[in-house]
N, C-alpha and C positions, 0 to 999 in steps of 0.2 A: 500516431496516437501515443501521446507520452504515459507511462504505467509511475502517475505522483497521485497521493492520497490529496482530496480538495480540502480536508480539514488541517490535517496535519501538516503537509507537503513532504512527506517522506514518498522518498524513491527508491531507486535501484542502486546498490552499493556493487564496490566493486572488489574481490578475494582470488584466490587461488584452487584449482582443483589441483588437489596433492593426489597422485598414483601410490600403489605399493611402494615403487620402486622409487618414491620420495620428489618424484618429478615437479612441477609445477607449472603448467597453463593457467594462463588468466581465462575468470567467469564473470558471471554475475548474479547478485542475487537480489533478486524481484518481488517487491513487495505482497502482501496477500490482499489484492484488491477486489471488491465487489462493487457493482452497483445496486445503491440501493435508494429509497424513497424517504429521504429524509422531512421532515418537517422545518420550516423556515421559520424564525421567531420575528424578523424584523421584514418579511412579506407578509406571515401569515399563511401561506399555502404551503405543500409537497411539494419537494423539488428533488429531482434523481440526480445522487451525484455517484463519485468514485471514492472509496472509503473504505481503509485499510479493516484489518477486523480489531486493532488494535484498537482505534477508534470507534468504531461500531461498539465495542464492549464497554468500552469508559461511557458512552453513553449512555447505556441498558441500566447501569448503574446510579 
């Protein structure tokens, strides 16, 4: 189950957790995805997709 937004295609990048003591292990950091019931312009119906909230918000707009 890949964690990519279906508007945007933003995914999952990839950083470092720093410790105190300056260390550094690789992470990752994962988009904020929801499903949600979008509306389709070029079907006409609801369609649930995956959709960051970054997207979600530009939309409401």
């Amino acid at each position: 189950m890949s964690n990519v937004c279906e508007i945007c295609g933003k995914g999952p990048t990839t950083g470092n957790n720093v410790s105190h003591s300056m260390r550094h292990t690789r992470r990752r950091f994962m988009p904020n995805l929801a499903d949600r019931k979008i509306f389709d312009v070029k079907t006409g119906k609801t369609v649930k997709k995956k959709v960051c909230m970054k997207c979600l918000k530009t939309m409401t707009k």
